[in-house]
C-alpha positions in Angstrom: 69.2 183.3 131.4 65.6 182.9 132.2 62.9 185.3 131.6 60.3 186.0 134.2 56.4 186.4 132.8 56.0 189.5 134.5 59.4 190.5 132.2 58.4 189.3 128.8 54.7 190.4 129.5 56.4 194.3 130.2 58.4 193.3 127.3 55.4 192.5 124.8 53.3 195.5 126.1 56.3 198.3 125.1 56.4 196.8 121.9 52.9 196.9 121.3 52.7 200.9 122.4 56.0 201.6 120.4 55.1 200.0 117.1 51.4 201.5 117.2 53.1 205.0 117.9 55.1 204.3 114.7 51.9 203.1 112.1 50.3 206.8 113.4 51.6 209.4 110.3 50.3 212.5 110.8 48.2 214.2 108.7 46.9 218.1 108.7 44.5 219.3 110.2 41.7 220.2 107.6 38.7 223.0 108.3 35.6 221.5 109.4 33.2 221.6 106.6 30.5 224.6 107.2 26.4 222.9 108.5 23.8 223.9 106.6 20.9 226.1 108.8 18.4 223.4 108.9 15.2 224.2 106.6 12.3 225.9 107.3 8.9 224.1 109.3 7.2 225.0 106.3 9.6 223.2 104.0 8.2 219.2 103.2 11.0 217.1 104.8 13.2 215.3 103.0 14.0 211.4 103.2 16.6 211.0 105.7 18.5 208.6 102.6 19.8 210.2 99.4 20.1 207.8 96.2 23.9 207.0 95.5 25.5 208.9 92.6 25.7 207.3 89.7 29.7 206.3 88.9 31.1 209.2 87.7 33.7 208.7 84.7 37.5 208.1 85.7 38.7 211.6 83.9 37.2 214.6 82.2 36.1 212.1 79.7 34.5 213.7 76.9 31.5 211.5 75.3 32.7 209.7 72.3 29.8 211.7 70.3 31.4 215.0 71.3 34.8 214.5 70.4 36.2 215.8 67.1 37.7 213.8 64.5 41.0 215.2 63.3 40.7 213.1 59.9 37.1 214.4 59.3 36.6 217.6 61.0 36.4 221.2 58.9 38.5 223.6 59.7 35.5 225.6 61.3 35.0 222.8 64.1 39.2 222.5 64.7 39.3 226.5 65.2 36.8 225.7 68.1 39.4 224.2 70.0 42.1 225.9 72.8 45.0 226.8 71.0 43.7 225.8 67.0 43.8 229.3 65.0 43.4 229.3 61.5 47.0 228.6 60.4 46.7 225.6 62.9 43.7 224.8 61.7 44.8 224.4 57.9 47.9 222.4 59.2 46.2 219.8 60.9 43.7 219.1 57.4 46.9 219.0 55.1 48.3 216.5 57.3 45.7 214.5 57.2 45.1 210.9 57.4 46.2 210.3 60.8 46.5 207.1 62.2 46.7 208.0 66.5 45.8 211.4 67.7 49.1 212.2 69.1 51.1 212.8 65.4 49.7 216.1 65.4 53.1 216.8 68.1 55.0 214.0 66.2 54.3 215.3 62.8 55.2 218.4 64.5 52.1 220.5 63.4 50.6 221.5 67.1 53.2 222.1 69.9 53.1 219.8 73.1 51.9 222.9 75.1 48.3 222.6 72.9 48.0 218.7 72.6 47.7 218.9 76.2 45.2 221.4 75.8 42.8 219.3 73.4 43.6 216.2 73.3 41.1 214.8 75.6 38.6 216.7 72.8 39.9 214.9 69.5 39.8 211.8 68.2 41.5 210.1 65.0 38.7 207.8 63.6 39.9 205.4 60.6 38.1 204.8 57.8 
C-alpha cells in the first residue's frame, strides 16, 4: 500500500498538534503580584538596573560562629535553645563528649521532636 504526500504530510501534522497537546501540564493559576504606585516627581530616580543578590545560603544555615557546641557549651547557653529546660540542659553536659550531634536522640537524652527543633543551632566540635 502506498502512501500519498498529501497523506503522510496530514499524518505528520496530527501528530505534531497531538503530542504538543500532551507536553502542556497544567498549572494553577497564581494572583498577579500587586504594582507598586510609581514614586513621586520629587523623588531622585533610580537606575533602571538593580545589583544581583548575593547567593543566598542553600538552608537556614546558621554561621559556624553562631552555633553552639554541645561538648563545650554551659548549661546557660543550651537553656537558650527551643525545647532545652534545665533538666535538659544538665542531660546533655553529663553526656558529654559527643562525637556527631545527633547522639543527643541516639543517647536518648532530647526527644526527635526537639532535635528537629535545634539541630541546625548546635554543633559537636572535637577536641
Amino acid at each position: 500500500m502506498r502512501m500519498t504526500p498529501k497523506f503522510a504530510l496530514a499524518g505528520l501534522f496530527a501528530l505534531a498538534l497531538t503530542g504538543s497537546a500532551f507536553a502542556q501540564s497544567a498549572q494553577p493559576a497564581t494572583p498577579a503580584k500587586p504594582v507598586a504606585p510609581p514614586p513621586a516627581a520629587a523623588a531622585p530616580a533610580k537606575p533602571a538596573v538593580t545589583p544581583a543578590p548575593a547567593a543566598a545560603p542553600a538552608a537556614k544555615a546558621t554561621p559556624a560562629a553562631a552555633l553552639i557546641d554541645i561538648n563545650t557549651a554551659s548549661a546557660a547557653d543550651l537553656e537558650a535553645l527551643k525545647g532545652i529546660g534545665k533538666a535538659r540542659a544538665e542531660a546533655i553536659i553529663k553526656g558529654r563528649p559527643y562525637k556527631g550531634k545527633d547522639e543527643l536522640t541516639q543517647k536518648n537524652i532530647i526527644p526527635d521532636a526537639v532535635y528537629a527543633d535545634i539541630k541546625d543551632k548546635i554543633i559537636a566540635k572535637q577536641k
